[in-house]
C-alpha positions as CSV (number, residue, x, y, z in Angstrom):
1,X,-79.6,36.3,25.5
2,X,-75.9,36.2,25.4
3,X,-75.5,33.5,28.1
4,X,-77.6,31.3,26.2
5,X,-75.4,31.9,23.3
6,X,-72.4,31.1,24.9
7,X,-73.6,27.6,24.8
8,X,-74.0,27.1,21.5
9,X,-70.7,26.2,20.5
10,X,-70.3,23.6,23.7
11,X,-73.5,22.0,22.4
12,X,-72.7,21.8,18.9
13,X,-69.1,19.9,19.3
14,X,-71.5,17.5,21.7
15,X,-74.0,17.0,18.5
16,X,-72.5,14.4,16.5
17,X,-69.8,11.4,16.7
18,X,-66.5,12.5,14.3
19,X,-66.4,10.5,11.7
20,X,-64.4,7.5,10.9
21,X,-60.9,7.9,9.5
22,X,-62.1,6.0,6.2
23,X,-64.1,9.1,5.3
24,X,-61.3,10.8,4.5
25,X,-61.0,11.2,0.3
26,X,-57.3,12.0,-1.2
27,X,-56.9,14.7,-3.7
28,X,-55.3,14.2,-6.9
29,X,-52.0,13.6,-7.5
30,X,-50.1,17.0,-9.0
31,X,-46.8,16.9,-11.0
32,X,-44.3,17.6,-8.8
33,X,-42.9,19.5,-11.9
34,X,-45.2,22.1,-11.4
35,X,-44.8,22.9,-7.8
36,X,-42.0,25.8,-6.9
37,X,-42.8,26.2,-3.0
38,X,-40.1,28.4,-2.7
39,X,-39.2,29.3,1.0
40,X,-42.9,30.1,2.8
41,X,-40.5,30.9,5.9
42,X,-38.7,33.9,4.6
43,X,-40.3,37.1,5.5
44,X,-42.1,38.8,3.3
45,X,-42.7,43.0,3.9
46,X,-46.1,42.6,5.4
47,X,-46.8,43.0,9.0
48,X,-49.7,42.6,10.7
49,X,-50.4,44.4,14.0
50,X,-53.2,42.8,16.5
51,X,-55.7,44.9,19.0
52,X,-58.6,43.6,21.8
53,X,-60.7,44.6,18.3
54,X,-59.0,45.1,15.4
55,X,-56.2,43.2,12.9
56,X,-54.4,45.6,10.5
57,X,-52.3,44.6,8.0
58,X,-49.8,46.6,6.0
59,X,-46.4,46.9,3.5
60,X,-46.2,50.6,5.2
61,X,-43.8,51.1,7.8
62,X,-44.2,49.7,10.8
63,X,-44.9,53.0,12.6
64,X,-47.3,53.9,10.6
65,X,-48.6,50.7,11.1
66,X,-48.2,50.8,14.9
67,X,-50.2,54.2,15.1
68,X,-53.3,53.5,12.8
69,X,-53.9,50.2,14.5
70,X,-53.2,51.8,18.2
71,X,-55.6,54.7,17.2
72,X,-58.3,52.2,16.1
73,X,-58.3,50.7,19.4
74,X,-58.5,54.0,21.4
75,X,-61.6,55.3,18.7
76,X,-63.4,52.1,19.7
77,X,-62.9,52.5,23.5
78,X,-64.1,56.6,22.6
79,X,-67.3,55.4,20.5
80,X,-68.3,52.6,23.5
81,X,-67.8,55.8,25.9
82,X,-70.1,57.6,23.8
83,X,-72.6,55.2,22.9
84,X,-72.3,54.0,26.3
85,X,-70.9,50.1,25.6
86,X,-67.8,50.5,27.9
87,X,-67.2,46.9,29.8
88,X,-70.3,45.4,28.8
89,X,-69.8,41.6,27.5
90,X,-68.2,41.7,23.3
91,X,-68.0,38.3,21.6
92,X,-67.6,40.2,18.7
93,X,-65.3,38.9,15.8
94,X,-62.1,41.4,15.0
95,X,-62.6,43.4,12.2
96,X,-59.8,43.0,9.8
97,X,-58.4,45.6,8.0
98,X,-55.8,45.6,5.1
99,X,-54.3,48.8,3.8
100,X,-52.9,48.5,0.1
101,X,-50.1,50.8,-0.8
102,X,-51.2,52.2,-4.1
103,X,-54.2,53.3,-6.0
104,X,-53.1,51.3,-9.0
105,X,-53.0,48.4,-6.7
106,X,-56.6,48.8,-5.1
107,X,-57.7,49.5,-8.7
108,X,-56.6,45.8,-9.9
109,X,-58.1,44.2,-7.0
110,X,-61.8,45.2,-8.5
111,X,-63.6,44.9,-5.3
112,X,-67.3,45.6,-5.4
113,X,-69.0,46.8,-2.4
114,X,-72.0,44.3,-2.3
115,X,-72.8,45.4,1.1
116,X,-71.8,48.6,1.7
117,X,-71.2,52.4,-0.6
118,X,-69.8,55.5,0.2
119,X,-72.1,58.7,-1.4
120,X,-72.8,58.8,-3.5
121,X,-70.5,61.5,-3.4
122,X,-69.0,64.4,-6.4
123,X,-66.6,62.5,-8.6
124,X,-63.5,64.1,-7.1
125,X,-64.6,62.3,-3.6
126,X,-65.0,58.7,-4.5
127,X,-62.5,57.2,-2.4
128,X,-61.2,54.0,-2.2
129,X,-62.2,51.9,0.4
130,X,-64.6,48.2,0.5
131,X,-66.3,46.9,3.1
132,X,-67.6,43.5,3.6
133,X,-69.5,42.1,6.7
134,X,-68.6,38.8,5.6
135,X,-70.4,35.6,7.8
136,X,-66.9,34.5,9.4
137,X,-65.9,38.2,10.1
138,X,-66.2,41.8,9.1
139,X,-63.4,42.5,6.5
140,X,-61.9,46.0,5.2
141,X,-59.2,47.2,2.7
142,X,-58.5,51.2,2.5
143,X,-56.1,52.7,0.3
144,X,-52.8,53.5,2.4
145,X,-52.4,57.1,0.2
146,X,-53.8,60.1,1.0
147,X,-55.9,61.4,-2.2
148,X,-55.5,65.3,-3.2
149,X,-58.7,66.6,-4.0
150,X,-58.0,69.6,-6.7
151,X,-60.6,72.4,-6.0
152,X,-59.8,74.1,-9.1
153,X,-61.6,77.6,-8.8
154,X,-60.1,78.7,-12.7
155,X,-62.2,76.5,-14.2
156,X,-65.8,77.3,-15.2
157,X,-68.6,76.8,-12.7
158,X,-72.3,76.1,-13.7
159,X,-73.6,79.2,-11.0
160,X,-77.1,77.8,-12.0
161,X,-76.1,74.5,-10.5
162,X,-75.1,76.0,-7.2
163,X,-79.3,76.1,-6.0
164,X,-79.7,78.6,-3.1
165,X,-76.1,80.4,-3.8
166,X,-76.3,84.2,-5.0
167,X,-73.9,85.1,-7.6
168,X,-72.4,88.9,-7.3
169,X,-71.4,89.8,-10.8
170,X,-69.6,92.5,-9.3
171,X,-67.4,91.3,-7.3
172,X,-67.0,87.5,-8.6
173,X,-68.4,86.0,-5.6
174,X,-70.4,83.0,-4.9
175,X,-72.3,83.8,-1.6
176,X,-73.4,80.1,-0.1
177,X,-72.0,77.9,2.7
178,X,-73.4,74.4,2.8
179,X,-77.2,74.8,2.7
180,X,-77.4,78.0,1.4
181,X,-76.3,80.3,4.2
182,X,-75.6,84.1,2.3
183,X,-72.8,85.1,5.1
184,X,-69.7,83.3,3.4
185,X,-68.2,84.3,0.2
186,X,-65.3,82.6,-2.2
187,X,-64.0,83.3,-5.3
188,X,-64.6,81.5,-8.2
189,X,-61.3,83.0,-10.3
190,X,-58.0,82.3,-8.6
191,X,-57.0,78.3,-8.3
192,X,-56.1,77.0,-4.8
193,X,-54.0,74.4,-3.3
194,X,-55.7,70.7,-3.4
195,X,-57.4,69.6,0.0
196,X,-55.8,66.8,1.2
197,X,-58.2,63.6,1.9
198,X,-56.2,61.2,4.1
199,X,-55.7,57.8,3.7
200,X,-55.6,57.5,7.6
201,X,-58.9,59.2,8.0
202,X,-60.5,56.8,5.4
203,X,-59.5,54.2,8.0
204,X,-61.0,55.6,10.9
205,X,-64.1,56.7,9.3
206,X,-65.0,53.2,8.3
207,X,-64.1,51.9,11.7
208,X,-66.3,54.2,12.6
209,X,-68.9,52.8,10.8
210,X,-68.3,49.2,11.1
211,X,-68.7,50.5,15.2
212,X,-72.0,51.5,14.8
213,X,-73.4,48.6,12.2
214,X,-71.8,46.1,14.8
215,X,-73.4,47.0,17.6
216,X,-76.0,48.9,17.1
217,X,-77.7,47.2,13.8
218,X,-80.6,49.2,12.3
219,X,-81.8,50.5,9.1
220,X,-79.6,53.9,9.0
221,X,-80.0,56.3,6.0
222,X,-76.6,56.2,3.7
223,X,-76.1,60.4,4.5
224,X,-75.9,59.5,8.1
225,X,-74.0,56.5,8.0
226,X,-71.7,58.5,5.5
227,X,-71.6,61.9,8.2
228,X,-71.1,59.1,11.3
229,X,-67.6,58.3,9.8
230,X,-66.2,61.5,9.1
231,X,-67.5,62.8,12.6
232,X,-64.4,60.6,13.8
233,X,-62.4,60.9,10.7
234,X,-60.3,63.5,11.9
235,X,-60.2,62.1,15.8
236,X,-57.0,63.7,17.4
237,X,-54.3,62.4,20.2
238,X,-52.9,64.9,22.4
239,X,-49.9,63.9,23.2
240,X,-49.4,65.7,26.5
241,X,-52.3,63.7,28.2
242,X,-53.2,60.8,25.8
243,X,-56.7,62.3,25.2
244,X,-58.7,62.0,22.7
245,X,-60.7,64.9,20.7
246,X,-63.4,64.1,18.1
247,X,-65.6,66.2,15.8
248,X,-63.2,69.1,14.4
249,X,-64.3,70.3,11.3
250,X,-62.2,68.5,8.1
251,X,-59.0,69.9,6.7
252,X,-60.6,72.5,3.5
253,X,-64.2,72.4,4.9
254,X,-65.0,76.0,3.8
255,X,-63.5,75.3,0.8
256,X,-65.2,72.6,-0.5
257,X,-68.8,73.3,0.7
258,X,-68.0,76.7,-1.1
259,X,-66.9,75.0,-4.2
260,X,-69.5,72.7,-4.4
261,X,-72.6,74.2,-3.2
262,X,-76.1,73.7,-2.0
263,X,-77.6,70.7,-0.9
264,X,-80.9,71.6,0.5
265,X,-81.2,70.4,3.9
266,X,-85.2,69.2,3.4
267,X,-83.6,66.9,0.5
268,X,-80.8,65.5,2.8
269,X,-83.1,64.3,5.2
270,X,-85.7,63.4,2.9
271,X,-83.0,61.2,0.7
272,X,-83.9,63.2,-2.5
273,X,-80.4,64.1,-2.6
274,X,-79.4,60.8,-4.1
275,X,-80.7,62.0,-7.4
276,X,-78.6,62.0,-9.8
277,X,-78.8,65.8,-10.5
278,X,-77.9,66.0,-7.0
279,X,-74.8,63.6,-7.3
280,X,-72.4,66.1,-8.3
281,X,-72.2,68.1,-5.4
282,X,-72.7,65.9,-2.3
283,X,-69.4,65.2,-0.4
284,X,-67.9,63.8,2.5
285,X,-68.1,67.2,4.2
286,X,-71.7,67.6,3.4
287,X,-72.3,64.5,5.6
288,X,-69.8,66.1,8.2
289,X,-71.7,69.0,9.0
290,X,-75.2,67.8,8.8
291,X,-74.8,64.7,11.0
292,X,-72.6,66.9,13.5
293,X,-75.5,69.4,13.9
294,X,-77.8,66.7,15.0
295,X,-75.7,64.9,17.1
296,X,-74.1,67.7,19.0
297,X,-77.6,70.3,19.2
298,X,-79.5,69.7,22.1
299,X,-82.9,70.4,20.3
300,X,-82.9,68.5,17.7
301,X,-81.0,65.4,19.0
302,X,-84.5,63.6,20.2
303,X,-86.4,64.6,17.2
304,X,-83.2,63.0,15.1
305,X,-83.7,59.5,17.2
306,X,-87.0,59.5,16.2
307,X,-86.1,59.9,12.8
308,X,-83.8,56.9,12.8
309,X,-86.2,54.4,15.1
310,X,-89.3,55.4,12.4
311,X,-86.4,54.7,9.2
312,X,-85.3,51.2,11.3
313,X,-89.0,50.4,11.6
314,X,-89.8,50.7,7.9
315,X,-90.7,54.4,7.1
316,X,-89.5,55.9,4.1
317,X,-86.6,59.0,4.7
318,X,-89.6,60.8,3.3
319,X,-92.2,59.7,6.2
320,X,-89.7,60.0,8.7
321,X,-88.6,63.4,8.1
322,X,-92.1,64.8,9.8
323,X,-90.8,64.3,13.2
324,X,-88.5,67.4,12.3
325,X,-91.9,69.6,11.2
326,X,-90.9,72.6,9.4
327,X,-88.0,71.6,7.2
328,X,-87.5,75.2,6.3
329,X,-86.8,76.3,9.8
330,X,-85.2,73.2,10.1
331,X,-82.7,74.6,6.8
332,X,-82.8,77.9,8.6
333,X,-80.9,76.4,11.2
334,X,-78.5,74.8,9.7
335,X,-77.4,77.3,8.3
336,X,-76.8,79.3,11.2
337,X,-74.8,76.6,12.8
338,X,-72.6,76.4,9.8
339,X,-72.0,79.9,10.0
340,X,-70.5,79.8,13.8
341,X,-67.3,78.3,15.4
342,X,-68.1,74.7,15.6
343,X,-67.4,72.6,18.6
344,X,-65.7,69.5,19.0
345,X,-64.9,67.2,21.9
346,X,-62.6,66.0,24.3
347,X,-62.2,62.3,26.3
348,X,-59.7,61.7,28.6
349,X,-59.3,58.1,29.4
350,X,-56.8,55.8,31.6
351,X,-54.1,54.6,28.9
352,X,-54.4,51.0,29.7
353,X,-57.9,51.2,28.1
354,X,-56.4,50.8,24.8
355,X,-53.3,48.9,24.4
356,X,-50.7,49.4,22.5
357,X,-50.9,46.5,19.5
358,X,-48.7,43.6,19.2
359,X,-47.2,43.6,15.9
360,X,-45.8,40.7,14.1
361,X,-44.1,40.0,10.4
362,X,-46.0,37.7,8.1
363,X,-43.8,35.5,6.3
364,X,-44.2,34.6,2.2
365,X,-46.0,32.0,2.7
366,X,-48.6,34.2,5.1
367,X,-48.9,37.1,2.8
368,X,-49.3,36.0,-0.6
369,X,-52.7,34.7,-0.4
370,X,-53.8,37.9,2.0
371,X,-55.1,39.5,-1.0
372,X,-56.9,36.8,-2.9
373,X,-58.8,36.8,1.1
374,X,-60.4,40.3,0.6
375,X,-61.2,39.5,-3.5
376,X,-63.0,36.6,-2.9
377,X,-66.7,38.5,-1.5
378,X,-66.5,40.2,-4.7
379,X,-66.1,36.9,-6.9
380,X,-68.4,34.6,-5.5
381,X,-71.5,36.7,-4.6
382,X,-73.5,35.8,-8.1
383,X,-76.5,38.3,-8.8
384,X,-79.6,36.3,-9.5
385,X,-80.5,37.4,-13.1
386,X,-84.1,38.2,-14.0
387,X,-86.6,37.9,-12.0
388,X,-90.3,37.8,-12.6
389,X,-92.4,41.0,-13.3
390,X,-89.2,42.6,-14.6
391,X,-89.9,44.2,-18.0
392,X,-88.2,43.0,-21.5
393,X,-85.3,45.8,-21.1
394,X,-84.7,45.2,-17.1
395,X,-84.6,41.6,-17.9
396,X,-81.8,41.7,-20.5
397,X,-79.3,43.7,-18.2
398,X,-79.9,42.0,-15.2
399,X,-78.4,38.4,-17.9
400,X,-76.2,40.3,-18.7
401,X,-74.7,41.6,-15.5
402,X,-75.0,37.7,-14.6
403,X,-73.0,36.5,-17.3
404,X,-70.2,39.4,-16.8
405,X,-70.2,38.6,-13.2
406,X,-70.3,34.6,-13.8
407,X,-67.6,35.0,-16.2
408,X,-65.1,37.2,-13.9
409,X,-65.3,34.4,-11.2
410,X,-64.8,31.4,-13.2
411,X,-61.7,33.6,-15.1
412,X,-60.2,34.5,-11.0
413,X,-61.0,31.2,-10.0
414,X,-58.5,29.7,-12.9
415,X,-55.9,31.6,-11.3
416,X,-56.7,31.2,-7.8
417,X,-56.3,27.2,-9.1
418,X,-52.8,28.0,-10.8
419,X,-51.5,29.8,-8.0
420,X,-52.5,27.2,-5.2
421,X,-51.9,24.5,-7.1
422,X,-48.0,26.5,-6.8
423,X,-48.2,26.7,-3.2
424,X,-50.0,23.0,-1.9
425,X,-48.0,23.0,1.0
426,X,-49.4,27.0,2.3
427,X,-52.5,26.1,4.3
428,X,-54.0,29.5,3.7
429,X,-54.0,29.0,-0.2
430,X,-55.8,25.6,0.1
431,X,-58.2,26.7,2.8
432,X,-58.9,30.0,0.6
433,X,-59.6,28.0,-2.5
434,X,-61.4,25.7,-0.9
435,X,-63.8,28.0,0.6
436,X,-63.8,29.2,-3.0
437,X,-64.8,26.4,-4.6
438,X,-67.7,25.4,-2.2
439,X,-69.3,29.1,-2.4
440,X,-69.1,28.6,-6.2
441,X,-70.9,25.5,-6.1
442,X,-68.2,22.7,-7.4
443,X,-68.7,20.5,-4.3
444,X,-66.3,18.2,-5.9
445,X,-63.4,20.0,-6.1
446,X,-63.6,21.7,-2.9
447,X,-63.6,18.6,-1.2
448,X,-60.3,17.7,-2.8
449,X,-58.9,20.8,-1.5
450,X,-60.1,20.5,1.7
451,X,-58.3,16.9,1.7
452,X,-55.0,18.8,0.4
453,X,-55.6,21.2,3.6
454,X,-56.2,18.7,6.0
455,X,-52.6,16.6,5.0
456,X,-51.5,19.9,6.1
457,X,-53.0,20.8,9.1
458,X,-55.5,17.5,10.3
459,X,-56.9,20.0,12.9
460,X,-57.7,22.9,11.1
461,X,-61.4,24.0,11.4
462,X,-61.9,26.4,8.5
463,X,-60.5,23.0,6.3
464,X,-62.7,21.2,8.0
465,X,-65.7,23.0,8.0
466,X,-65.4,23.2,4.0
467,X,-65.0,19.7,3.9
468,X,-68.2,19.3,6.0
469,X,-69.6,22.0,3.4
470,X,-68.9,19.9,0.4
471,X,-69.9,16.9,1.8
472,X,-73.6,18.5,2.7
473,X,-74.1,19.5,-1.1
474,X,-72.8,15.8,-1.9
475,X,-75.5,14.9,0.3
476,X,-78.5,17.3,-0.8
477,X,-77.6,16.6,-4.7
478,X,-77.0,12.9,-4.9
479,X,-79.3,9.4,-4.6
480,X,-82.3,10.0,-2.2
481,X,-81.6,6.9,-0.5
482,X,-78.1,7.8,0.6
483,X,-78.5,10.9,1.8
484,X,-79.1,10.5,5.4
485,X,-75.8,8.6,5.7
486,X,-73.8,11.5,3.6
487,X,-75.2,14.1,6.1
488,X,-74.2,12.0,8.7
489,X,-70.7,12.1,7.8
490,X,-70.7,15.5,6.2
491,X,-71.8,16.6,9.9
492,X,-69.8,14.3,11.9
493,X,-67.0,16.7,9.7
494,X,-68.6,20.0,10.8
495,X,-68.5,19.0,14.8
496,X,-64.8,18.3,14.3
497,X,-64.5,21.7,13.1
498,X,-66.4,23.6,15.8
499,X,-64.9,21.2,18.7
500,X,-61.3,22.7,17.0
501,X,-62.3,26.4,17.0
502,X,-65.5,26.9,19.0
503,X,-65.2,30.4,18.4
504,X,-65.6,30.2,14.6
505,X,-68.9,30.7,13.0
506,X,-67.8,28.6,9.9
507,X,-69.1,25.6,11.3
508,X,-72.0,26.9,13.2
509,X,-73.7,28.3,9.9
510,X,-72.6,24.9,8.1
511,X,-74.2,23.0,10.9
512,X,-77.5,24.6,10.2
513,X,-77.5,24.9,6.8
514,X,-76.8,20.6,6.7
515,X,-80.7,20.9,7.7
516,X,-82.0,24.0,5.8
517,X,-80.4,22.7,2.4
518,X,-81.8,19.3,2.6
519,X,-85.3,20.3,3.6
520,X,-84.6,19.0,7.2
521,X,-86.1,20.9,10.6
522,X,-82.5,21.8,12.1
523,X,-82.8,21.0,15.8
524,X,-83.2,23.3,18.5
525,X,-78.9,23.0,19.1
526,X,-78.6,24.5,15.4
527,X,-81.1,27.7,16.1
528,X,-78.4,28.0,19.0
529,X,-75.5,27.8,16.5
530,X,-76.9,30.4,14.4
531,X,-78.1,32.5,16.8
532,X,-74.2,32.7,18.1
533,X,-73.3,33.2,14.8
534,X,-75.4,36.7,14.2
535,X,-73.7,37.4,17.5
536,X,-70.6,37.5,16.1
537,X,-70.7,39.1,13.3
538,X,-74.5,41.4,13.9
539,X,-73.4,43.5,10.7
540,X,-73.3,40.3,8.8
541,X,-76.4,40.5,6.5
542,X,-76.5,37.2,5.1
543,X,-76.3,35.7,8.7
544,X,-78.9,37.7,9.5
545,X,-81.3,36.4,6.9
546,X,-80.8,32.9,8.0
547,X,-81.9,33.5,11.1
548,X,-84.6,35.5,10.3
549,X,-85.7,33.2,8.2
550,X,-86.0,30.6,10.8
551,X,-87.6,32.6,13.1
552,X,-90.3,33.3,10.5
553,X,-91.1,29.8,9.8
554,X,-90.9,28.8,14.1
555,X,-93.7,31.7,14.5
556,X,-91.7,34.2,16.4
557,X,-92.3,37.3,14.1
558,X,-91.2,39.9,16.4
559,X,-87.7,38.5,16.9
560,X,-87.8,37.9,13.3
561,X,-88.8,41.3,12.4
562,X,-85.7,43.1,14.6
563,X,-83.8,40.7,12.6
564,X,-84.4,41.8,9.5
565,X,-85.2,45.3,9.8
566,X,-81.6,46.5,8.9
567,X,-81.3,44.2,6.1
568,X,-84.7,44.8,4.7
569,X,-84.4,48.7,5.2
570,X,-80.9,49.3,5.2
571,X,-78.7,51.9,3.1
572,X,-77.4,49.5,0.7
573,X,-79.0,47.2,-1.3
574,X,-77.4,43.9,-0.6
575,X,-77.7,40.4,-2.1
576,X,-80.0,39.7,0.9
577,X,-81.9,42.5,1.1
578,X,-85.2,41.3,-1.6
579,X,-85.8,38.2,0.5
580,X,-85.7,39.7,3.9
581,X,-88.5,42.0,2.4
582,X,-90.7,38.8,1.1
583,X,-90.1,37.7,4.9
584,X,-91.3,40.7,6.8
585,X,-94.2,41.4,4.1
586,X,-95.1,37.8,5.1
587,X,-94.9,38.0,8.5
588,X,-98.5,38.9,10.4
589,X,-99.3,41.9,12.2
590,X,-97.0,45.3,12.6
């Protein structure tokens, strides 16, 4: 499929004539009183280092910097090795990846993971990390800290609460390893030392993650997804040889399974362990072990890819889970793994395999918006509100949660506004509120932006793709009899986009949405556009409905079906996820 892809973007900068200058609208006037530009030149202390697959950016030092994005590259050459991608063809958007210096800093950014979740782990293990497979590009910020994670053994410990575990009264022991396994013992009197959960491995592990979502898209279960990370969270470099080892258990393993106890293996597997009951004990490590039995024992490994195929195709974790049989020989051996000296792995690969990064300083005028970048998925994804066949009491919170989530854009927009209107001369704030302003529906004001951005840069495709964007909802909204002549123009906008940046999907998915908002069959060239889009970015789940959506309605079910499988049974419950369910229950056949 990918070499009729790689038309699409050719075809669509052929689709329509570029408009005439005339179309071109002005924004406002601003008080030049207002304005303090400053100097955008001057450096500011972010740097950004650059990969075949990866963009990091960090205020950390440039070492630091240097190695996390170097090691990024060499994990994503390890996991094509392993999942057998090496050299195949990767049109693949970079992930970009931002790593903010301090908790309190992460905190103020309030960044909700709308497509994506960690857990849900013990309280002591919710980390900070958001991930967003955004249409134009898979995004990431990780906290740059590593986070001490007190195991406090002086404090009181609910033995009831432990499941399988044996308490000797005796001797003060709690007798339990992860799922239940009586060979291990710790104490529950003297306090220890915190275990150390590292920034850096939070990095990796979602790389990790975004690895597997990217190129392999299916409907995984959250433990797995959650064990699949931290499997290559604690990836090592030996420097003698370059080489690469993966799978070595996590700094305090014992420790922490000991301290937090059972989590029956048959409610892992079965997803029961999502409970909330169950919530305080699952952790990172939990996920560590069980996903490192299946991958790594010969036995089970087929039964466990039959598990996953029968989750991707639809089957509850529940349903799935008879491929293992007996879950209580399945526990049984578990626990006997546990209880053993684990292995881990090793890859040695030619150096040039994965470069070394090039690394670059932003200046001011680069970096101050960089933030207001990763915010924005969290302020303009709206949650619909009620919806029908809710009940009196589900209807009232789901208003609610509208109007707190309505009113937290409209109060971030303001200062997005404040601080543009401060910068009118940074492309990046203008673009950024622009694309703003169109996803919040104010077609108006976005196009006045995008005017601001184009007396910037007259070339630049995001700018003019949100131009093209406004002038479509222009278009759909306003006199019946003038529509066809706004779409015109508002595509002839979107083809000067894609002819500047073919390999943007910005103006690919505007392209065919100018059709699918104004009730319009999108031509055959559009389909192309969008199908290069989901290329891009497969993880992207609002991409993904689009498409599937048009499959569904041009009668090819199948390929609308492997479409929508891992947005309609996926691990997290995204803003797509209730109408790609409508679409496959409408869909004929199995």
């Amino acid at each position: 499929m990918r070499p009729y892809l790689c038309l699409a973007a050719a075809s669509l900068a052929l689709a329509a004539p570029l408009p005439a200058q005339t179309q071109t609208q002005t924004a406002p006037d601003q008080d030049p009183a207002i304005v303090v530009q400053g100097n955008l030149e001057q450096k500011s202390d972010w740097r950004v280092a650059e990969t075949d697959h990866v963009i990091v950016y960090s205020q950390g030092p440039q070492g630091e910097l240097i190695k996390i994005a170097h090691n990024l590259e060499r994990l994503h050459f390890l996991l094509s090795i392993l999942l057998n991608r090496v050299d195949q063809v990767d049109e693949t958007i970079k992930l970009r990846v931002t790593l903010v210096d301090d908790a309190a800093e992460f905190d103020a950014m309030d960044l909700r993971n709308l497509r994506s979740a960690q857990g849900p782990f013990a309280r002591a293990f919710i980390y900070q990390r958001y991930y967003d497979p955004r249409e134009d590009g898979a995004v990431m910020a990780s906290g740059r800290a590593d986070m001490p994670v007190e195991i406090e053994r002086s404090q009181r410990i609910d033995l009831a609460s432990l499941g399988g575990s044996q308490f000797n009264a005796q001797t003060g022991q709690v007798e339990s390893t992860l799922f239940g396994a009586d060979t291990m013992t710790t104490s529950v009197i003297a306090g220890q030392k915190p275990v150390i959960f590292t920034g850096e491995g939070r990095v990796y592990a979602g790389f990790a993650q975004h690895f597997l979502l990217t190129y392999f898209p299916a409907a995984y279960p959250r433990w797995y997804l959650d064990g699949f990370g931290e499997l290559f969270s604690t990836i090592r470099i030996r420097r003698e040889d370059g080489a690469i080892e993966y799978g070595h258990m996590p700094e305090g393993y014992r420790r922490v399974i000991e301290a937090f106890g059972n989590v029956p293996v048959k409610d892992v597997i079965t997803g029961r362990y999502v409970d909330v009951a169950r919530q305080k004990k699952w952790t990172p490590f939990h996920a560590w072990i069980l996903t490192h039995f299946m991958l790594f024992n010969e036995k089970r490994r087929p039964q466990f890819s039959l598990y996953l195929r029968a989750i991707g195709h639809g089957a509850t974790l529940e349903q799935a889970s008879a491929v293992f049989g007996d879950l209580g020989k399945l526990e049984a051996e578990v626990k006997s793994y546990d209880n053993r000296r684990l292995m881990f792995d090793r890859l040695t690969y030619p150096a040039d395999r994965a470069g070394e990064p090039i690394v670059s300083q932003l200046n001011r005028g680069q970096a101050e918006f960089l933030k207001g970048r990763i915010e924005l998925g969290s302020r303009v994804e709206i949650p619909a509100g009620p919806q029908p066949g809710m009940d009196a009491k589900a209807a009232d919170r789901a208003a609610d949660v509208r109007r707190a989530v309505l009113a937290d854009r409209d109060r971030w927009l303001r200062r997005l506004r404040e601080r543009a209107a401060n910068y009118s001369n940074n492309l990046d704030a203008q673009v950024l509120l622009a694309e703003a302003e169109c996803r919040s529906g104010n077609s108006a004001e976005c196009l006045a932006v995008a005017d601001g951005a184009l007396r910037i840069d007259p070339a630049d495709s995001r700018a003019l793709s949100w131009k093209g964007v406004a002038l479509t909802q222009q278009a759909v909204a306003g006199p019946a009899d003038q529509r066809a002549e706004g779409l015109r123009v508002a595509r002839g906008f979107i083809a000067r986009a894609n002819h500047a940046d073919t390999d943007s999907t910005l103006p690919l998915l505007a392209w065919f949405r100018s059709y699918s908002l104004a009730g319009e069959t999108p031509p055959e060239v559009a389909t192309v556009g969008l199908l290069k889009a989901v290329d891009s970015v497969p993880a992207s789940t609002a991409s993904r409905l689009l498409l599937g959506e048009e499959l569904a309605r041009t009668g090819h079910g199948d390929a609308a079906r492997k479409i929508l499988e891992p947005v309609a049974h996926g691990p997290y419950d995204s803003p797509e996820r209730a109408r790609a369910v409508a679409v496959l229950e409408g869909l004929p056949g199995k």
